[in-house]
N, C-alpha and C positions, 0 to 999 in steps of 0.2 A: 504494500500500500504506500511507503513514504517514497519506494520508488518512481511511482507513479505522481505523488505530488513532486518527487522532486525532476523528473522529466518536465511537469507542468511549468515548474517555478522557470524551469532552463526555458523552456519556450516562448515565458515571458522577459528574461533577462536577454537571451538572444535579442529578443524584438525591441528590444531597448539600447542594446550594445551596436546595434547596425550601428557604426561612425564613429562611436567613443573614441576617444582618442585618435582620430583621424587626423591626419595632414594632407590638404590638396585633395580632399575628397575620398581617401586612400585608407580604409579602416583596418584598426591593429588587430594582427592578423592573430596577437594572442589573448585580445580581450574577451573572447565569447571563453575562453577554456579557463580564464582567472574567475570568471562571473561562474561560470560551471560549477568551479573547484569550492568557491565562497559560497554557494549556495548547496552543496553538498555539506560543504564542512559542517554548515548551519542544523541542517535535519540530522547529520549523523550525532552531532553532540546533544542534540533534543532526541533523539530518540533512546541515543546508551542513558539517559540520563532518567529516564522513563524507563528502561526496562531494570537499569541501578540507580537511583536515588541517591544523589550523591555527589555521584562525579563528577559534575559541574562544579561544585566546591575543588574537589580533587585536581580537578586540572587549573585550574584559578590559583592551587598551589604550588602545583608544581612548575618546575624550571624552564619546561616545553613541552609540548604535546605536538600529533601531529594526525591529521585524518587521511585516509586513503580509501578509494573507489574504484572496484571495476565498472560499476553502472552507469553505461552511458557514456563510456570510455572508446569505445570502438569509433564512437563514431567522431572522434578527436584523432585518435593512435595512431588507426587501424585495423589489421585485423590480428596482431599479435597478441596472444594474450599480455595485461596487462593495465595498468591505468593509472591515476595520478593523485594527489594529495597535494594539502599543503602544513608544513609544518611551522605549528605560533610560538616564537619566544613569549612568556608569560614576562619577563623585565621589562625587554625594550618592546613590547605589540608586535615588535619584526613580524612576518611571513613570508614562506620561502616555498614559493612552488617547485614539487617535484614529482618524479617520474618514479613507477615502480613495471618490475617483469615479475614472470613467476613461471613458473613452469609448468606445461603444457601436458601432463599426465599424472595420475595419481590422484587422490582426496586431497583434504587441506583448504588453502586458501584459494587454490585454481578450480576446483571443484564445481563452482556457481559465481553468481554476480554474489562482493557484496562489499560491506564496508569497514574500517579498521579505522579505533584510535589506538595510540600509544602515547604512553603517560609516560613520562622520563623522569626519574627517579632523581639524576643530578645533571647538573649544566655539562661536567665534561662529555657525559654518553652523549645529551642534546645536541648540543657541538657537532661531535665526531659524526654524528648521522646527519649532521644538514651541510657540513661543509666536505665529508668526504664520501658521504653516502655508507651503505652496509650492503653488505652480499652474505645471508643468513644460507650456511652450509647448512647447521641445523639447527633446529629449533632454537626459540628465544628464548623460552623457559630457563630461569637461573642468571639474566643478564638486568639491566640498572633501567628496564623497562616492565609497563604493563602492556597486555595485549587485548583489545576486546572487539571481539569481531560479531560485527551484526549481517545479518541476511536476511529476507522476508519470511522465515521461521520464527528470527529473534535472535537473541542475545546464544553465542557459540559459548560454551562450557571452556573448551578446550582447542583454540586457534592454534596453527599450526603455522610457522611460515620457512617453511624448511624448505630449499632452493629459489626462495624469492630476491628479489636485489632491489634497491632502493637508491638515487641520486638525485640531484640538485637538475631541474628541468633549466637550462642554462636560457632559451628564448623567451623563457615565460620572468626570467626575475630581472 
C-alpha cells in the first residue's frame, strides 16, 4: 500500500520537478530521482516508525541514518537489480545521495521490492559508508549499524544484506 502512495506522491513531485533547477530551458536531469529519493525516505521513516514506535526518536539520535529503495528504482537505474537511498547526517542535516547493487539470486534483500533504514551507531561507521561506501560480503549482523527492512508484508525480523554494495551516487550530490 505505501508503495503505491509513494509511486502516487512521485507522480506528483515528477509533475512538479518538470524545470526545477533548469538553465536555458534544460531540466536537471537528476532532480526527478533526488525528489524520488526524498519522498521515499519520507514514507519509509513513517512507516518503520508505525510498525516500531520509536525510531523516529532513535534516528533523531543517532549520528546518521540512511534509507534505501528498490521501488520504483528500475525505472531511474534500469534494469539491474538494485536502487538508491539517501543517507542524513543527524549534526550537520547533510544528505548524501547514493547508489546500492545487490545480487541477482538467492533470498534476502534481492528477493522482492523493498525498503531499508540503517541506524549508525557512531559517526566513524557513518562516515566510512557515505564517503567510501561498503561492499557487505556478509551479513551486517554484529557491525556499529541497525538494519530494518520493510516490504508490503511489513516490518522483516531478520534482513539480510549479504552481497549487497553501497556508494556515494556521484551525479546526484
Amino acid at each position: 500500500m505505501r508503495a503505491l502512495v509513494a509511486a502516487s506522491s512521485l507522480a506528483i513531485v515528477l509533475a512538479g520537478a518538470d524545470g526545477c533547477g533548469s538553465t536555458k530551458g534544460k531540466a536537471d536531469p537528476g532532480a526527478e530521482r533526488r525528489a524520488f529519493a526524498q519522498v521515499t525516505k519520507e514514507t519509509a521513516v513513517t512507516d518503520l516508525d508505525a510498525a516500531q514506535p520509536g525510531t523516529h526518536e532513535r534516528l533523531e539520535k543517532a549520528p546518521g541514518w540512511a534509507v534505501f529503495s528498490t521501488i520504483g528504482a528500475r525505472v531511474f537505474v534500469g534494469d539491474a537489480p538494485g536502487g538508491f537511498g539517501v543517507a542524513h547526517d543527524t549534526k550537520s542535516g547533510t544528505e548524501t545521495y547514493m547508489r546500492m547493487s545487490e545480487p541477482s539470486f538467492g533470498a534476502g534483500l534481492g528477493s522482492e521490492q523493498f525498503r531499508a533504514v540503517f541506524v549508525f551507531r557512531d559517526e566513524k561507521t557513518f562516515r566510512e559508508f557515505v564517503d567510501k561506501g561498503w561492499d557487505f560480503a556478509t551479513d551486517a549482523s554484529g557491525t556499529q549499524i541497525e538494519v530494518f527492512q520493510l516490504t508490503d508484508a511489513g516490518l522483516v525480523t531478520d534482513p539480510t544484506l549479504a552481497g549487497t554494495k553501497f556508494w556515494k551516487d556521484r551525479k546526484l550530490n
